[in-house]
N, C-alpha and C positions, 0 to 999 in steps of 0.2 A: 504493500500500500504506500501509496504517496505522503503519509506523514504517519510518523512512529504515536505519535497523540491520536489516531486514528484507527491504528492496527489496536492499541491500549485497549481503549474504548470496546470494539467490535470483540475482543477476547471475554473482557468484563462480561458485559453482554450476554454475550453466549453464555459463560458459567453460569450466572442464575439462572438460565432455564435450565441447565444437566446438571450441574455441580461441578464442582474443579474436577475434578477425579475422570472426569468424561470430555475434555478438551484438552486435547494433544497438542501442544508449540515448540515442544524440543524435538532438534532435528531427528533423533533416533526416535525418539516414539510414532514422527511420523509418518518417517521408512513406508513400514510393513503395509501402511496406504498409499503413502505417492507414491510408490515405485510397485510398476506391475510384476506378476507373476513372472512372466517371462518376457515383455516386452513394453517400453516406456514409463518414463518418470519426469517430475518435475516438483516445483515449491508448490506448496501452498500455506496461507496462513494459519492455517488451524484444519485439525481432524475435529469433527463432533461425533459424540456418540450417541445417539438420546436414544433414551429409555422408553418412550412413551411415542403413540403416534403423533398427538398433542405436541411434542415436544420439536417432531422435525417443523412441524406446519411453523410452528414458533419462531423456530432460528430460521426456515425459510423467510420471513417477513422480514427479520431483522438483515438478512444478506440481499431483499431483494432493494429496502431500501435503502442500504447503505452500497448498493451498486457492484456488488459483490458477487462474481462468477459461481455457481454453485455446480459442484459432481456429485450425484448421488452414488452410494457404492454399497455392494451388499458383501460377497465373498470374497472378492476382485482374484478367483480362480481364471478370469479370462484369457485368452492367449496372446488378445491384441493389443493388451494397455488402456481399452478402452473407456475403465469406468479409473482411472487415474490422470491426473495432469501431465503433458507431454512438452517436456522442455518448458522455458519460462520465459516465451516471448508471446505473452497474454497480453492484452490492455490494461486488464482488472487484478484486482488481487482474487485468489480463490478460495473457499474455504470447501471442505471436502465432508460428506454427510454417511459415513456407515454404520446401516441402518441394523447390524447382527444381534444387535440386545432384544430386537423385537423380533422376535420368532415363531410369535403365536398361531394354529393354525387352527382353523373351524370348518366343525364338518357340518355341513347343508345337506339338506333333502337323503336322509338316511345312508351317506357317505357314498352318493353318488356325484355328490359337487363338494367342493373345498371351497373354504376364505385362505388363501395365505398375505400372510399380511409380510412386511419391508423386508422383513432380514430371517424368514423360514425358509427351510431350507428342505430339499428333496431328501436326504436320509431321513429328516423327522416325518415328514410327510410318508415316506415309506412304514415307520412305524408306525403311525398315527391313525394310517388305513387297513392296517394287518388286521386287527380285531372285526374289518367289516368285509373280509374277504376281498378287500381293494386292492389298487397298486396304484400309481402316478403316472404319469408320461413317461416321464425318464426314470430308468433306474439303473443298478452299479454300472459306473462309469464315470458321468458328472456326479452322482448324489456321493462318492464315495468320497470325493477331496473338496465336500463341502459347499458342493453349487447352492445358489438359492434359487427358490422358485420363482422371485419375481424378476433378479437377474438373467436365465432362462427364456421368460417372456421378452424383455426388452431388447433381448437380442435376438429373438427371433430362434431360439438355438435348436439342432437336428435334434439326437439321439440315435439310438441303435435299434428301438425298437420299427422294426416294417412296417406295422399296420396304424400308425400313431404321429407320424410327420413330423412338423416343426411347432415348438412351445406356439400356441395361441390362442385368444379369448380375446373376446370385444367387451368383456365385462372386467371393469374396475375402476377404483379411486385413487384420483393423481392431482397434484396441483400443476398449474401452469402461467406460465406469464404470455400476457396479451400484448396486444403491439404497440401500447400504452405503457407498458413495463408494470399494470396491476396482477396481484399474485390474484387467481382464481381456485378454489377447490371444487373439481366437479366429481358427481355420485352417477358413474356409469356402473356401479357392481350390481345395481336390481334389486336393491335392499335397503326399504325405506328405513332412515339413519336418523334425518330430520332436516332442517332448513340452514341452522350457522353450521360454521366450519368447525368448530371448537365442539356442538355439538355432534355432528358426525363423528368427527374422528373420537372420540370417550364413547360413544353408542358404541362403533365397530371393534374399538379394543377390547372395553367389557362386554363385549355381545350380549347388547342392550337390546335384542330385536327381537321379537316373535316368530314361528312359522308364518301369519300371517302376512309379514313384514316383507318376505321374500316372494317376488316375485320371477316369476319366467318367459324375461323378455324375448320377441325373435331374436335373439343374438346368440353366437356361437361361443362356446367355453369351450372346442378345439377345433382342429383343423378336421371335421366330420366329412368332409371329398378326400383323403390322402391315400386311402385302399383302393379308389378305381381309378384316381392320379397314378398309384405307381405301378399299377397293372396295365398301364398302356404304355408296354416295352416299343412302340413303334414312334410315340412320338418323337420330336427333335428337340424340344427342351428337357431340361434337368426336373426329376420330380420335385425339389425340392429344393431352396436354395436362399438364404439370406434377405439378400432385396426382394422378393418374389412380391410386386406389386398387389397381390392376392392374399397378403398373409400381411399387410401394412395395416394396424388399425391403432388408434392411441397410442396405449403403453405397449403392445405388439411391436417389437422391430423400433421401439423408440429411441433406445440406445442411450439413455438420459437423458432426451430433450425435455420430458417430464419428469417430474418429482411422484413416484408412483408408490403409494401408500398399501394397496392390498390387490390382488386379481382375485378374480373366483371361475376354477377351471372345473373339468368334467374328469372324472378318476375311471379306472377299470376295473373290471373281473379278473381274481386271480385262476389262471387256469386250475384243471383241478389235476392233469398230467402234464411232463412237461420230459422230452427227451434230445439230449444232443449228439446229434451228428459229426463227426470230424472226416472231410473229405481232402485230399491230395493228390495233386494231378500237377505234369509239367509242363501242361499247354494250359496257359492263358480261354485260350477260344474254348476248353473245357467246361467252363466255370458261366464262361458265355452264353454255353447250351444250358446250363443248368438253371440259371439266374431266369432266359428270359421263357424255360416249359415253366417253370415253379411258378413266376409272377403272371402269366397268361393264361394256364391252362390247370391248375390246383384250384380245389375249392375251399381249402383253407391255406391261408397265408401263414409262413413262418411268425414267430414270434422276432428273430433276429438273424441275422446271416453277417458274421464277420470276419473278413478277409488280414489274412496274412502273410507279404512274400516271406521268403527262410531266411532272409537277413536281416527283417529283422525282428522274426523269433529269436534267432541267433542272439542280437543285442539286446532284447530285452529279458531274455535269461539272462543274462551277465549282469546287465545295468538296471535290470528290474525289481532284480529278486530279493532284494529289502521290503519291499513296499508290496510286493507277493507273497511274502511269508509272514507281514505283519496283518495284511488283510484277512488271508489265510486262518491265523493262529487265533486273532484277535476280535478279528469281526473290522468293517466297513464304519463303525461310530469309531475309533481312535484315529482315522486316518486326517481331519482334521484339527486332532491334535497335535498331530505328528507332524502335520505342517506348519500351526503356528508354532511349535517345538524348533522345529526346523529353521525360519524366518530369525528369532531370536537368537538362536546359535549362529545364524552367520552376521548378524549385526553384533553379537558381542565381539566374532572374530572380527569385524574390521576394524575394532578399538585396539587388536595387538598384532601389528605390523607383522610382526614373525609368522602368524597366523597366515596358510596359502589361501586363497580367494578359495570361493564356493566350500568353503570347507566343510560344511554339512555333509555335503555331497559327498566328499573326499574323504570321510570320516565310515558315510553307512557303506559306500562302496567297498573300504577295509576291511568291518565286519562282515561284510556277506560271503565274501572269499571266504568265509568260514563255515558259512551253511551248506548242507550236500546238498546232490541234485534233488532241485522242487516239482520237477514236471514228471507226468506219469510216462511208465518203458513203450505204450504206442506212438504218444503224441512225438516220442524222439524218433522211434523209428519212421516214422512219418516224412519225420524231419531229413534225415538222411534221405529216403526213395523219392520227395519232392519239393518243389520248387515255390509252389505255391499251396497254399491252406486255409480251409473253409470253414468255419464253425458255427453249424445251422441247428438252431433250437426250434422245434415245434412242442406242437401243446393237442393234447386231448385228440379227437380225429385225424389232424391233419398228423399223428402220430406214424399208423399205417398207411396213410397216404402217401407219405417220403421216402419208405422204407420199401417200397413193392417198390417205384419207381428207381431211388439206386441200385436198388437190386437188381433192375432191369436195366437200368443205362450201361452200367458199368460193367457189365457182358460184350458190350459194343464202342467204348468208349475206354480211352487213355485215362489209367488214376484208380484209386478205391477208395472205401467210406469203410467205416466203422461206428458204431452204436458205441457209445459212451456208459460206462456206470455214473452212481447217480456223484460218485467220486472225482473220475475223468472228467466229465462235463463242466464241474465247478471247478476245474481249474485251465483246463480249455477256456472257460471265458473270459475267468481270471487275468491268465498271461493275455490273453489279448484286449481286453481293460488297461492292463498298467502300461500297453505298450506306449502309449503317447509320454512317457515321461525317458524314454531311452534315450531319446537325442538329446534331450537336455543333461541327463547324468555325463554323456558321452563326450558332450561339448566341456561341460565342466573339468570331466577329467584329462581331454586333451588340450584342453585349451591354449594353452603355449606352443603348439607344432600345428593345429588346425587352424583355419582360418572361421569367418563367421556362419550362424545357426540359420538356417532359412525354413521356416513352418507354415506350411498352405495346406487347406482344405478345400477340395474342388470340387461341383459337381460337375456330371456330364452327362450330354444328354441320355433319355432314356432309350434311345435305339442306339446307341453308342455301339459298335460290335469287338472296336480295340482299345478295350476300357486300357489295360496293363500299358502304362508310358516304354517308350522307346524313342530314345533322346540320340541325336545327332552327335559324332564323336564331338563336334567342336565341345559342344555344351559339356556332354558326359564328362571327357577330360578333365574339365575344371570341378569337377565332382569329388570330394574327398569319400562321403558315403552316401547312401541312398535308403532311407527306411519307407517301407509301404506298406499301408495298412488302413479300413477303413469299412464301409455300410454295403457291402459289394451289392446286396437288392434295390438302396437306392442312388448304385452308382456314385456316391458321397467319399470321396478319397482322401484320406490323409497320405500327404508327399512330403516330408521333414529330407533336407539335406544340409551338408555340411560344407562349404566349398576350403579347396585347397589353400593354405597360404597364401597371403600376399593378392588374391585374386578380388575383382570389383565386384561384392556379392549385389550387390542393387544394379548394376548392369545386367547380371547376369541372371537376376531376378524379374526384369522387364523383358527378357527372352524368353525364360522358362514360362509369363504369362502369354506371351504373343504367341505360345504352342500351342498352350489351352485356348484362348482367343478360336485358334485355326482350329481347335475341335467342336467348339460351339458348347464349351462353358462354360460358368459360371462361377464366382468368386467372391470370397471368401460363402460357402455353402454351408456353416452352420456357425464362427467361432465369431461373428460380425466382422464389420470391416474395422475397427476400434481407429488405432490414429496409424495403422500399416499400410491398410488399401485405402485408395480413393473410392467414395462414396461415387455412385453411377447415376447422372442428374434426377431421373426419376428419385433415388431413394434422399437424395439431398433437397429436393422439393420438400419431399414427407418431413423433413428435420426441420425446416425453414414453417412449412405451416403448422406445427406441434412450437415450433420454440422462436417467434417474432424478432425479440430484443437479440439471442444467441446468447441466450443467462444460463442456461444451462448446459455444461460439458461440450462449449464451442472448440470446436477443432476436428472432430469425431469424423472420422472416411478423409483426413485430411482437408476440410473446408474452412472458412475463415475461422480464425478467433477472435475475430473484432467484431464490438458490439455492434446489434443490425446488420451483421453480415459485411460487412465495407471491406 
């Protein structure tokens, strides 16, 4: 801020409404917010934590009128930096709002719809619904390293499950600033709350509401088209995908530009059987036949289908198997412990010089050299006889529906399957859950001989037939490694590389999208565009008409950061 009598004030401020204890100004406490999971950082004046929903609308007011940038943030598990400040050539000062003390969730119409409110999170939600035979949109994967549900929505985010698409609901409560720079709180959740703001939000925390109180408006609490979206293997776009003009609504895909207090989404049936598959085959165009009879011509769709090349199964056995054997052992709720565990321990190392960077990292990857092999004796042999690896869950019918069929395909076709115990399976999905954390353990520990980490998630379209990349030696060369892995039914790919020293990875990175361009996808396909990719004018409209002034987390898809957009 432009004067220290100013910043003073605006900290005061804040405390009365949290208490000191919940306003972060020293540089290391604010780390573990300004600075993203893995990507982008910057200052800001103050982290707040508030307790209450009351309490954000509170300090909302007090930053809108003291002219003050606001980021709302809930797990900041993101990939792309996006709910963090990016560099510190803002106009405004910023203050930064995570919302994880309020985690409340509430279950509607007999635990077939949910309230989750700021800062609840999809592992709780998964407990929450277990008693009603429910489950959530997403589950292990994001819910395991602490996503939240309403982070999720605003980015729009995929998942693994097939018949379930991208986080979305037209119903919720968010404040907004108008083109006036006046803060607004609107009641889009269907759930008569009351008239003031101050009222709503104490109704919706203490669920002050009736059965009567809720209603069910035409509006969707998910993406209910995404089973016969991605059963039309012949189209030419991506089933699913980020900006997806179709899936823009509010707090959907808003990415910040609202200050989003609660959604209220639709939950599922837990199947009552559930059996996994592990297929291997070293033709690509294998996987190709399989992907597009199962999504066209089955009458029950898998529950999940996820792809892995052998390198890097390879790397995430090695670089994994901490965080495999602690989910394993422990269960799915320590894993966010383990991270903010984690986050602490390498901010205390940056305070002792002698301490090597990423030391965390550098620390579990020690220990694991010590644990024996984690993976079951097929999934290895597997490993050896192929190239590529499938891990396809069905539920209940579509059980023998899969099993007649590989059993018939693969009399005529390159590769085999195996039926999983109920053993195998849960750690088949396992190792391919933790794989997105490979390249980062890997950059960490090479870090001094490698050069920089490049992370993209692509879709493509769904008649795509040469899903499997095949890069030009120029490109490949500058390649130090290559991890694949990703939703293979809805074509959704994670691509993580590593380029060689000394090489221009942002050059080399506007190539590797001009490939995808030339195949007719789509990008960044579930992790948002945060402040890595440029926002594609349509989804920058949607930002500009959600957020007027640019008070809320200006910068996001790389767009201005100056106030009104200028």
């Amino acid at each position: 801020m432009k004067h220290t009598q100013d910043k003073n004030k605006l900290i005061r401020d804040l405390k009365v409404i949290t208490g000191d204890k919940y306003i972060l100004t020293a540089k290391l406490s604010k780390q573990p917010y300004s600075k993203g999971w893995r990507y982008g950082a910057g200052e800001a004046v103050a982290v707040a934590k508030p307790g209450t929903l009351l309490e954000i609308w509170k300090i909302l007011q007090i930053c809108v009128d003291a002219d003050i940038i606001v980021i709302m943030q809930a797990a900041n598990t993101g990939l792309t930096g996006g709910s963090t400040p990016d560099g510190n050539d803002y106009d405004r000062a910023i203050v930064i709002i995570n919302t994880m003390r309020i985690n409340d969730i509430q279950i509607i119409n007999e635990g077939k719809q949910i309230v989750g409110l700021s800062g609840s999170t999809l592992f709780g939600l998964e407990n929450k619904l277990a008693p009603y035979g429910r489950e959530p949109h997403s589950v292990i994967g994001s819910s395991c390293i602490g996503a939240s549900i309403v982070g999720g929505i605003c980015n729009n985010s995929g998942g693994a499950l097939v018949k379930r698409g991208p986080a979305y609901t037209e119903l919720s409560l968010y404040a907004q600033i108008n083109s006036k720079g006046k803060l607004l709180l609107i009641n889009d959740l269907g759930i008569e709350l009351g008239d003031k703001p101050e009222e709503i939000l104490k109704n919706l925390q203490t669920q002050n509401y009736t059965k009567d109180q809720i209603r069910f408006p035409n509006k969707l609490a998910c993406d209910n088209e995404y089973q016969q979206r991605v059963r039309d293997v012949d189209a030419s776009s991506p089933a699913r995908f980020n900006a997806d003009g179709r899936r823009l609504h509010s707090a959907s895909g808003c990415a910040g530009k609202i200050a989003v207090f609660a959604v209220r989404l639709d939950t599922y049936p837990i199947p009552k059987r559930n059996q996994v598959f592990y297929i291997g085959t070293n033709s690509p165009n294998v996987f190709g036949k399989i992907r597009q009879h199962i999504l066209s011509k089955f009458q029950h769709l898998p529950i999940s289908g996820e792809y892995l090349h052998r390198d890097c199964y390879d790397a995430t056995k090695k670089y994994c198997k901490d965080t495999f054997v602690m989910i394993d052992k422990i269960g799915p709720s320590f894993i966010p412990k383990l991270f903010e565990l984690k986050r602490k321990v390498d901010l205390l190392a940056e305070r002792f010089k002698f301490l090597p960077n990423k030391f965390s990292d550098r620390l579990m990857q020690f220990l694991s050299n010590f644990w024996p092999n984690h993976l079951p004796n097929r999934m290895e042999k597997y490993r050896d006889q192929y190239e590529h690896h499938w891990v396809i869950e069905m539920s209940d019918e579509g059980i023998d529906e899969a099993k007649a069929y590989f059993e018939k395909f693969f009399t005529k076709n390159e590769g085999s399957f195996f039926e999983c115990t109920k053993k195998e399976g849960k750690k088949a999905l396992l190792h391919r859950f933790v794989a997105g954390g490979a390249i980062g353990r890997y950059h960490a520990i090479h870090e001094k001989k490698s050069g920089e980490m490049m992370s993209m998630d692509i879709a493509f379209p769904r008649n795509e037939k040469d899903w499997f990349e095949k890069l030009s030696p120029e490109i490949n060369d500058l390649l130090e490694i290559k991890l694949y892995y990703g939703h293979l039914f809805c074509h959704v790919l994670h691509q993580n590389y590593i380029v060689k020293k000394g090489v221009d990875s942002e050059a080399l990175k506007q190539e590797l999208l001009k490939t995808f361009d030339a195949r007719g996808a789509e990008y960044p396909a579930e992790h948002n565009v945060g402040h890595e990719y440029f926002a594609k004018p349509s989804l920058s409209n949607f930002y500009k008409k959600l957020d007027p002034t640019n008070g809320f987390n200006p910068g996001i898809g790389r767009t201005s950061k100056r106030k009104y957009w200028k």
